[in-house]
PDB file of N, CA, C and O in Angstrom:
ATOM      1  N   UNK A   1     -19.202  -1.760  -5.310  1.00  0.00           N
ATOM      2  CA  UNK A   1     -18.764  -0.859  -4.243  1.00  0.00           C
ATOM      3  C   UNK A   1     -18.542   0.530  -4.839  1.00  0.00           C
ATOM      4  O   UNK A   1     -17.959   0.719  -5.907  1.00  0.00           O
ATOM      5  N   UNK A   2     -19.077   1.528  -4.026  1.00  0.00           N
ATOM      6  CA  UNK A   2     -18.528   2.622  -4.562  1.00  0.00           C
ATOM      7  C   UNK A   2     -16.990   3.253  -5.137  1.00  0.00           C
ATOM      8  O   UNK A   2     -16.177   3.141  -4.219  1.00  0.00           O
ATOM      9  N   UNK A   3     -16.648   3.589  -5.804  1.00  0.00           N
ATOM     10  CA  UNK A   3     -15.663   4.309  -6.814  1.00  0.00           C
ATOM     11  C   UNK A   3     -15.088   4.949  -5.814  1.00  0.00           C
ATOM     12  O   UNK A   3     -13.973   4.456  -5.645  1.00  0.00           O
ATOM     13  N   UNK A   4     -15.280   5.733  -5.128  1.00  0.00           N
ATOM     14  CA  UNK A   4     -14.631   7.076  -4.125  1.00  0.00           C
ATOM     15  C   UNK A   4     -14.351   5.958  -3.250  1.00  0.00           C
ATOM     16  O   UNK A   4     -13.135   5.770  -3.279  1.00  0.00           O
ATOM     17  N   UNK A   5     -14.946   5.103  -2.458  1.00  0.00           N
ATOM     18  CA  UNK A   5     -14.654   4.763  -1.690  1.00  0.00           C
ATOM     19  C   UNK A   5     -13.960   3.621  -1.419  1.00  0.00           C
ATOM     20  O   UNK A   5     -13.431   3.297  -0.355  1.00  0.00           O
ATOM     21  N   UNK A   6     -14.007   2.885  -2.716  1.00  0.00           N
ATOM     22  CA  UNK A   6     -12.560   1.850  -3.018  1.00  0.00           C
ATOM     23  C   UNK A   6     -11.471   2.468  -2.880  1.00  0.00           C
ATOM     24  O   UNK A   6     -10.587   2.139  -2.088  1.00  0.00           O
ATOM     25  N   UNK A   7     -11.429   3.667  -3.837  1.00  0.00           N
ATOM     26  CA  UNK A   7     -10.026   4.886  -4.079  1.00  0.00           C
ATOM     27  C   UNK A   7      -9.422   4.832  -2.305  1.00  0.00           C
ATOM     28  O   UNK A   7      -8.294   4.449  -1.993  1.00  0.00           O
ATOM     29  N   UNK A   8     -10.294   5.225  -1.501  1.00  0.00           N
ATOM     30  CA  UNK A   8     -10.415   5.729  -0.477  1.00  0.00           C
ATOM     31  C   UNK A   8      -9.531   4.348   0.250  1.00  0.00           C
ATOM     32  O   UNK A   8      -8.389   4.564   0.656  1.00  0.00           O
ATOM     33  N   UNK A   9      -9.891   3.507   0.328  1.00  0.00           N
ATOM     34  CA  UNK A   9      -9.506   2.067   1.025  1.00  0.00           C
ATOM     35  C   UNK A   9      -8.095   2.368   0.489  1.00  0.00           C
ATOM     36  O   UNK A   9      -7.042   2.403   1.126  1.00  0.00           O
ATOM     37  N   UNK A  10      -8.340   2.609  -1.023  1.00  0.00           N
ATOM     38  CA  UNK A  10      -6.923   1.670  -1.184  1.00  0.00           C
ATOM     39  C   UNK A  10      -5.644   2.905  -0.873  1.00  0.00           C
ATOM     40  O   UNK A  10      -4.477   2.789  -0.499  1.00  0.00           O
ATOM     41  N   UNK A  11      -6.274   3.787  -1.135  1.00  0.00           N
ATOM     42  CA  UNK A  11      -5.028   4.665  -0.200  1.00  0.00           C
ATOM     43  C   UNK A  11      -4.923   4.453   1.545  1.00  0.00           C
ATOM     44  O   UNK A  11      -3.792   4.671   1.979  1.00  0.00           O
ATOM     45  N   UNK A  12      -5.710   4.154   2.329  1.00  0.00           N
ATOM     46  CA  UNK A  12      -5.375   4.006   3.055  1.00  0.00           C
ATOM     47  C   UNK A  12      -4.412   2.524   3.712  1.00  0.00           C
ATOM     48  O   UNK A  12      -3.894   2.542   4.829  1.00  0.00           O
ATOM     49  N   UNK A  13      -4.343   1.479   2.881  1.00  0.00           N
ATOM     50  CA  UNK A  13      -3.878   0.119   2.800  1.00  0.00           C
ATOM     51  C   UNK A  13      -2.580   0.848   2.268  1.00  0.00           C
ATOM     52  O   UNK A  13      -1.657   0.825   3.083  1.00  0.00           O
ATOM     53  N   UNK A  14      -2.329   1.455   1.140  1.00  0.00           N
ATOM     54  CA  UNK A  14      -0.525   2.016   1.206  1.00  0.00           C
ATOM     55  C   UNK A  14      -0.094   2.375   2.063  1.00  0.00           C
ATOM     56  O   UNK A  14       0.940   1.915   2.547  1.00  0.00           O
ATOM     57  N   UNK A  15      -0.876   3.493   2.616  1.00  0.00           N
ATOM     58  CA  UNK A  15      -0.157   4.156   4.061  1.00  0.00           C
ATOM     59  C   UNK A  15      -0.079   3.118   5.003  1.00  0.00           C
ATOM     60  O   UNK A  15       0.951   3.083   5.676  1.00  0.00           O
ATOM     61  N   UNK A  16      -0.889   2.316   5.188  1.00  0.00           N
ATOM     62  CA  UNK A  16      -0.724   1.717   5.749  1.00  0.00           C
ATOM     63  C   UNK A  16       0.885   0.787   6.044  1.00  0.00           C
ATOM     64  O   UNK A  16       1.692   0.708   6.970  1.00  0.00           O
ATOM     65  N   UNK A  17       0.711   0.087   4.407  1.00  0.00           N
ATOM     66  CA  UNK A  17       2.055  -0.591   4.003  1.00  0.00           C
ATOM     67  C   UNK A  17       3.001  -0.014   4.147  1.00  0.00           C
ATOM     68  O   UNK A  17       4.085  -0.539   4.404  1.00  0.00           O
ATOM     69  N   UNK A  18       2.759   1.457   3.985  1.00  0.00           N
ATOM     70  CA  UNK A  18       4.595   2.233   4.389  1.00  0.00           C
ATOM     71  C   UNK A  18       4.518   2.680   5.554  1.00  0.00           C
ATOM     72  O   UNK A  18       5.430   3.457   5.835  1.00  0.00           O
ATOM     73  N   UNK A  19       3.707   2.472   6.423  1.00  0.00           N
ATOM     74  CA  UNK A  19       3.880   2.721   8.205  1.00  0.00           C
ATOM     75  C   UNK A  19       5.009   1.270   8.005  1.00  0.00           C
ATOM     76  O   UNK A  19       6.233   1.396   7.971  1.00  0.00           O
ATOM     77  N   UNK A  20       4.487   0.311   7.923  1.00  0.00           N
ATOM     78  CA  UNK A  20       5.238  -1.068   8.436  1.00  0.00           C
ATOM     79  C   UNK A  20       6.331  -0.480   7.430  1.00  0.00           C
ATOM     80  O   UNK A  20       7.194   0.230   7.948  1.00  0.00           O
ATOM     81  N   UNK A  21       6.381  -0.645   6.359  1.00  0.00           N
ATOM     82  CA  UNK A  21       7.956  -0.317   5.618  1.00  0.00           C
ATOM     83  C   UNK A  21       8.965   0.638   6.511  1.00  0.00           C
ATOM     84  O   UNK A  21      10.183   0.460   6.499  1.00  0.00           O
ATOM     85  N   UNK A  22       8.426   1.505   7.161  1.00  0.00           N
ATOM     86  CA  UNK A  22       9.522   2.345   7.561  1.00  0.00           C
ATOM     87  C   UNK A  22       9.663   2.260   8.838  1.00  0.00           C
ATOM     88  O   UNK A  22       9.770   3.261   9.545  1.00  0.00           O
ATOM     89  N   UNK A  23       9.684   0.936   9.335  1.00  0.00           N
ATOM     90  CA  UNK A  23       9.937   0.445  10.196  1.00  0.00           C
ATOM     91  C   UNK A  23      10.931  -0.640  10.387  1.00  0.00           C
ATOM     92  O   UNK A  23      11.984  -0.593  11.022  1.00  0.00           O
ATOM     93  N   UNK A  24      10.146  -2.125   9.394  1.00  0.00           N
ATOM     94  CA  UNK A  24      10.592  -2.929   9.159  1.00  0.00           C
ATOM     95  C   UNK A  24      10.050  -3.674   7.309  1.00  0.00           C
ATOM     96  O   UNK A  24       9.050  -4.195   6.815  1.00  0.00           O
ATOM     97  N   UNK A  25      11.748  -3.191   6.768  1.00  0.00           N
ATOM     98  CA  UNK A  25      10.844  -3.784   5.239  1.00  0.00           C
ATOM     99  C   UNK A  25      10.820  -5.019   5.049  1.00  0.00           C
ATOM    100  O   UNK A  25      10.386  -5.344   3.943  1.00  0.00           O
ATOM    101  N   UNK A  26      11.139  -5.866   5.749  1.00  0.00           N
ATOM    102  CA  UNK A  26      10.838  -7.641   5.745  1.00  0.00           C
ATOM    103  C   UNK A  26       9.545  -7.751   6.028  1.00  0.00           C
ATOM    104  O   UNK A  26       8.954  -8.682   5.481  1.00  0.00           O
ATOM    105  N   UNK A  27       8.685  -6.743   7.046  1.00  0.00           N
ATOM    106  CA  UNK A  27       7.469  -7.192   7.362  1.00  0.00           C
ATOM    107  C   UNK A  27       5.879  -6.517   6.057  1.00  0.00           C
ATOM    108  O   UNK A  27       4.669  -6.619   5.852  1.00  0.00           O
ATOM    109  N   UNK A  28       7.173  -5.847   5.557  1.00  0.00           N
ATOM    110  CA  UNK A  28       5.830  -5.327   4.153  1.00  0.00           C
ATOM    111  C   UNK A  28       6.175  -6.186   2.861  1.00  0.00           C
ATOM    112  O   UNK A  28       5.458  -6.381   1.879  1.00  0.00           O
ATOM    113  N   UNK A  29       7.266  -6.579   3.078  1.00  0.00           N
ATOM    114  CA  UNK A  29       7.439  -7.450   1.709  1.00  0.00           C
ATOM    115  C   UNK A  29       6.264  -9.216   2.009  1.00  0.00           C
ATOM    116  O   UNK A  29       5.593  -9.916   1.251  1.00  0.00           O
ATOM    117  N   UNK A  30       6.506  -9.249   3.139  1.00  0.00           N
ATOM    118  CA  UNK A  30       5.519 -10.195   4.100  1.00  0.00           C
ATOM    119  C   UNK A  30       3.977 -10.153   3.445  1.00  0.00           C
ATOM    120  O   UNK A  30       3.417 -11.027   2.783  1.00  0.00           O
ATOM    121  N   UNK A  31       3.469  -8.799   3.871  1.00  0.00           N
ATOM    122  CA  UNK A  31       2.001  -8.236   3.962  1.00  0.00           C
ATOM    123  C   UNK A  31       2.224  -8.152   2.586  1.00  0.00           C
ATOM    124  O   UNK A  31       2.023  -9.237   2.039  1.00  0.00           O
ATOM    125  N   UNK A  32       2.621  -7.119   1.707  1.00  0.00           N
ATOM    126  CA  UNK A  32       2.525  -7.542  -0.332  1.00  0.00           C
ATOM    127  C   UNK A  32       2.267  -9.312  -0.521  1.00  0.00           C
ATOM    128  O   UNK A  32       1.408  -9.867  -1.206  1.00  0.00           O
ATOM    129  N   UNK A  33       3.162  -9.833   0.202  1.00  0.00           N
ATOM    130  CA  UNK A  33       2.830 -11.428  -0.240  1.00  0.00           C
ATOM    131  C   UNK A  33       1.668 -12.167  -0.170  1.00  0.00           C
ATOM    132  O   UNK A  33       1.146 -13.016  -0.893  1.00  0.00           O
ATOM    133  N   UNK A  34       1.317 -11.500   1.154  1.00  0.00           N
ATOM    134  CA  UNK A  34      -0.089 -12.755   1.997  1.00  0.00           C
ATOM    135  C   UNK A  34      -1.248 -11.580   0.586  1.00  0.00           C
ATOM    136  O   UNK A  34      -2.258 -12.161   0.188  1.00  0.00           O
ATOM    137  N   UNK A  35      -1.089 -10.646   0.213  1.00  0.00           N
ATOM    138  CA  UNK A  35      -2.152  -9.691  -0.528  1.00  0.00           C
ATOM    139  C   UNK A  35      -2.152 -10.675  -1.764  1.00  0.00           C
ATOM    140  O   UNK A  35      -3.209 -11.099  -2.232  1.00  0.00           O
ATOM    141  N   UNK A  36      -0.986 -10.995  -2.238  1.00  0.00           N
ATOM    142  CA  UNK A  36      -0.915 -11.698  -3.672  1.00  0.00           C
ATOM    143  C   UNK A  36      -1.405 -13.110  -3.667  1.00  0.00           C
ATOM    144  O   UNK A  36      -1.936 -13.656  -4.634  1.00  0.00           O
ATOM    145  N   UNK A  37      -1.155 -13.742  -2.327  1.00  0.00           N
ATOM    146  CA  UNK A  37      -1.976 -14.873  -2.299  1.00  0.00           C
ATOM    147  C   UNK A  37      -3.492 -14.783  -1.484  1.00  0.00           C
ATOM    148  O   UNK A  37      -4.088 -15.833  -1.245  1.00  0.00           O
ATOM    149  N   UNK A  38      -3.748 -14.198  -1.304  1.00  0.00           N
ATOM    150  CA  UNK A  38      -5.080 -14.007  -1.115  1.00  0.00           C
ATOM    151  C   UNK A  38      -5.796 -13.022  -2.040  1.00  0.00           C
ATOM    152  O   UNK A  38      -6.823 -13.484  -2.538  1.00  0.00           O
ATOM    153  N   UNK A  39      -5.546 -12.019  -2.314  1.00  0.00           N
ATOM    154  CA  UNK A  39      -6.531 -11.093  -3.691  1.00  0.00           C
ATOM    155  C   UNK A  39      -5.918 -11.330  -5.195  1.00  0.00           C
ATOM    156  O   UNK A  39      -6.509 -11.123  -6.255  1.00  0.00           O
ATOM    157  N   UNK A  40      -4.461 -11.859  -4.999  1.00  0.00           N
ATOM    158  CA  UNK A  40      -4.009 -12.229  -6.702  1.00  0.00           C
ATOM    159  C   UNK A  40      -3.139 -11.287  -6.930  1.00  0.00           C
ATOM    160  O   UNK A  40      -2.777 -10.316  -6.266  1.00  0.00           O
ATOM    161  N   UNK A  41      -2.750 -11.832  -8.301  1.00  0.00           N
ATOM    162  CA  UNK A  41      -1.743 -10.692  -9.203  1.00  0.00           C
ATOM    163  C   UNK A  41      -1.859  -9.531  -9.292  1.00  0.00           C
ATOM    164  O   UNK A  41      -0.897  -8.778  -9.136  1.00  0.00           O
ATOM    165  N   UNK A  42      -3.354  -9.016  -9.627  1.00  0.00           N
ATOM    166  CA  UNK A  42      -3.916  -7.626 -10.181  1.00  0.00           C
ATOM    167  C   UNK A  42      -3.832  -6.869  -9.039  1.00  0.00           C
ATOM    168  O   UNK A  42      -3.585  -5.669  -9.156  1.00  0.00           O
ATOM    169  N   UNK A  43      -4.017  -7.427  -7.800  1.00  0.00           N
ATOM    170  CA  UNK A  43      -4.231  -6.334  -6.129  1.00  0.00           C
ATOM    171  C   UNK A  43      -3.100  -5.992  -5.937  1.00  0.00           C
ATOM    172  O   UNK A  43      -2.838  -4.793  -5.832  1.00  0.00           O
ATOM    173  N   UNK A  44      -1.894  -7.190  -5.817  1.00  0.00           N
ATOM    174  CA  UNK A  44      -0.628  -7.116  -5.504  1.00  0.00           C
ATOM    175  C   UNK A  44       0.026  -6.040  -6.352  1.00  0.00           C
ATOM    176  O   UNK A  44       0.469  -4.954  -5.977  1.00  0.00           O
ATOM    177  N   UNK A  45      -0.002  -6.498  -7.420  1.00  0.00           N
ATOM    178  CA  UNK A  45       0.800  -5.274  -8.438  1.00  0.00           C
ATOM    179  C   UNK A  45       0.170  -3.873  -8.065  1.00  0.00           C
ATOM    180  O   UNK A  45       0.803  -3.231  -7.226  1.00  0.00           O
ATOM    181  N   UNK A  46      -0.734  -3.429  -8.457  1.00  0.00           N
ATOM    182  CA  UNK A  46      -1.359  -2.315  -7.759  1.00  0.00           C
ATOM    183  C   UNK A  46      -0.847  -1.978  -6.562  1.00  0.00           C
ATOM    184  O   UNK A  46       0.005  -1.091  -6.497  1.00  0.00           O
ATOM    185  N   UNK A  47      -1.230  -2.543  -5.604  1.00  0.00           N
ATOM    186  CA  UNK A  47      -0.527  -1.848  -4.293  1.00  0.00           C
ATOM    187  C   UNK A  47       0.753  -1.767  -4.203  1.00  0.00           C
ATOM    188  O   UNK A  47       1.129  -1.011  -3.308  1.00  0.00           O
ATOM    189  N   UNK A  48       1.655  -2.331  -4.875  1.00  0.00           N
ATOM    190  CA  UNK A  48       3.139  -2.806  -4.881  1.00  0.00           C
ATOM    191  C   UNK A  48       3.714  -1.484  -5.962  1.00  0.00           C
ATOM    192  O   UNK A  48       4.901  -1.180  -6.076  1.00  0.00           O
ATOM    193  N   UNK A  49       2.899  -1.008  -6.483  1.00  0.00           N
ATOM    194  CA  UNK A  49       3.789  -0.035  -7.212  1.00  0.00           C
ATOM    195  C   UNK A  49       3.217   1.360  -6.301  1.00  0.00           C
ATOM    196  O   UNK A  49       3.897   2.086  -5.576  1.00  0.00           O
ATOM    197  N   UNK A  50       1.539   1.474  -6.646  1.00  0.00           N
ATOM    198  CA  UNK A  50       1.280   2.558  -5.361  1.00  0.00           C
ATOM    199  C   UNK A  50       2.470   2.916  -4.378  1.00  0.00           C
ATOM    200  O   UNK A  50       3.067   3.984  -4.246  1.00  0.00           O
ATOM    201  N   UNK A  51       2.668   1.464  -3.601  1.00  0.00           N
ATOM    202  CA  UNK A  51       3.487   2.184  -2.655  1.00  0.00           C
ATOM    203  C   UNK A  51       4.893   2.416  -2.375  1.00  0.00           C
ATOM    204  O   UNK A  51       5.567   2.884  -1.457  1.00  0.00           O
ATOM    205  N   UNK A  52       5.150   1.696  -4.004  1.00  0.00           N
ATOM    206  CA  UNK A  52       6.559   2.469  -4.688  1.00  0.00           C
ATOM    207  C   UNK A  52       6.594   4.117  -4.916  1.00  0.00           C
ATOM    208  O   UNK A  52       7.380   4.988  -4.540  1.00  0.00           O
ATOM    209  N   UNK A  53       5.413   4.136  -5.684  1.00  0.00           N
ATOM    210  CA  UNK A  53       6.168   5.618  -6.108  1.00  0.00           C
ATOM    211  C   UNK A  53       5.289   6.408  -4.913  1.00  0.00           C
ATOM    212  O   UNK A  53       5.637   7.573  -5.106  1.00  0.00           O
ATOM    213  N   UNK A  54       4.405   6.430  -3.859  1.00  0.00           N
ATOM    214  CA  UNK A  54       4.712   6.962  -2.857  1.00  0.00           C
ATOM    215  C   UNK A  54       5.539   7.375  -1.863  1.00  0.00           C
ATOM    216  O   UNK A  54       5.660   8.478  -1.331  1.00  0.00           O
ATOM    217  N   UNK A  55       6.231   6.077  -1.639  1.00  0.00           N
ATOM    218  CA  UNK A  55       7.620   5.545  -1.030  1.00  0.00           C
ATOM    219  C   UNK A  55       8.406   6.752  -1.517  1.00  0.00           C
ATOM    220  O   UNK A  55       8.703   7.731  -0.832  1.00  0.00           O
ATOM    221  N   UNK A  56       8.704   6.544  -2.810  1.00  0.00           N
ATOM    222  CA  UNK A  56       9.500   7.806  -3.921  1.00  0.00           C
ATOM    223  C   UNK A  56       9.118   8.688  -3.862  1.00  0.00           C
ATOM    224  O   UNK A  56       9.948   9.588  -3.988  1.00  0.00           O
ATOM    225  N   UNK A  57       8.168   8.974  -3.716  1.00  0.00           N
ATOM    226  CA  UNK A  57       7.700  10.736  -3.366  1.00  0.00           C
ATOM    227  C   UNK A  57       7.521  11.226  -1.867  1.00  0.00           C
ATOM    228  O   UNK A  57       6.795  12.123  -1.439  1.00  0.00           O
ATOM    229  N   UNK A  58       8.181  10.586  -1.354  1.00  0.00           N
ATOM    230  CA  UNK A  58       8.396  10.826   0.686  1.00  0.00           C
ATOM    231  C   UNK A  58       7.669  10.569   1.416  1.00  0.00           C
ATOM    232  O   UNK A  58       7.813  11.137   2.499  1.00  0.00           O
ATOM    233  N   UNK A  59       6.776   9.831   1.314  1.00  0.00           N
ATOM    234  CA  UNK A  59       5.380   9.327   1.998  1.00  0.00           C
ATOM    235  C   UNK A  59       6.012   8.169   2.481  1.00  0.00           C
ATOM    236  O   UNK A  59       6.763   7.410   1.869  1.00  0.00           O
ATOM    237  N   UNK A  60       5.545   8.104   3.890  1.00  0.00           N
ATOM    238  CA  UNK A  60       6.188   7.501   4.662  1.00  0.00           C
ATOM    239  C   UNK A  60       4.740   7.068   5.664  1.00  0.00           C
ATOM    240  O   UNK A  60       5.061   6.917   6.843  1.00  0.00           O
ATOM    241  N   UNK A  61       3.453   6.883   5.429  1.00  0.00           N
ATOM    242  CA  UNK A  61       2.638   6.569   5.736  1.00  0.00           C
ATOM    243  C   UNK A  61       1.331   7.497   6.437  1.00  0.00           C
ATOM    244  O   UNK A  61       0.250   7.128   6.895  1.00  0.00           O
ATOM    245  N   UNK A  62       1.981   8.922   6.291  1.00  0.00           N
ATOM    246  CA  UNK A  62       1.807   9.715   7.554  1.00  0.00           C
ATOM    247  C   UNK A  62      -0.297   9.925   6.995  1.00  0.00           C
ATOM    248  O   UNK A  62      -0.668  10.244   5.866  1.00  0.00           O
ATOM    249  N   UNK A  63      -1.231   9.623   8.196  1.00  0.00           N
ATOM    250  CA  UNK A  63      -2.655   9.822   7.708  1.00  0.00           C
ATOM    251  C   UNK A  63      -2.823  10.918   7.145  1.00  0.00           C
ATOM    252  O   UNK A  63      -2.480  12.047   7.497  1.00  0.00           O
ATOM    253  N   UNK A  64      -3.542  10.444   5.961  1.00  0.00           N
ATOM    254  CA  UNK A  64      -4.267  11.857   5.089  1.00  0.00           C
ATOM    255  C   UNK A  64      -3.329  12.046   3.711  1.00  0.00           C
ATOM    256  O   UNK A  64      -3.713  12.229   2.556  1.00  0.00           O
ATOM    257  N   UNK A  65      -1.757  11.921   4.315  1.00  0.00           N
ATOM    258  CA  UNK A  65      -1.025  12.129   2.966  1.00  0.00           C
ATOM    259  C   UNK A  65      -0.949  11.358   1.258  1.00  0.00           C
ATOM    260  O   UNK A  65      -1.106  10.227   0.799  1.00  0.00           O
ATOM    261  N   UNK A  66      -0.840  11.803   1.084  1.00  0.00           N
ATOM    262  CA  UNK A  66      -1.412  11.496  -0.876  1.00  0.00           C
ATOM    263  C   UNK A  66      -0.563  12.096  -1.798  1.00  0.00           C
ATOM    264  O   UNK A  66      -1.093  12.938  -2.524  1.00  0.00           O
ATOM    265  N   UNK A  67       0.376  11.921  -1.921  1.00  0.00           N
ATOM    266  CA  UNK A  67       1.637  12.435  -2.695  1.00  0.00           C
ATOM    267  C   UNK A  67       1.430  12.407  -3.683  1.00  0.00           C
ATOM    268  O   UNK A  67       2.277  12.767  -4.501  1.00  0.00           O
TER     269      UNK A  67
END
């Protein structure tokens, strides 16, 4: 798969994850889970810190943003 456009996915799957986080964080700790049992350790961790230190840098899901 293309390089840009994995990048591309996978920022949009954080924002995604912190739309639901800043809503309800039971339902992203949920969605991180079903990711770890279906793509594994390596996806989970990845997205799980992504959308830590996004989270930490005020991103709150909003489209386009990239902190």
């Amino acid at each position: 798969m293309n390089e840009f456009f994995e990048e591309e996915r996978h920022r949009c799957e954080v924002r995604h994850v912190l739309k639901i986080r800043a809503d309800d964080r039971q339902k992203m700790l949920d969605y991180l889970e079903q990711v770890k049992k279906e793509r594994g350790e390596i996806a989970y961790k990845k997205l799980e810190q992504d959308c830590r230190e996004q989270w930490n840098k005020g991103s709150k899901g909003t489209y386009g943003v990239w902190k």
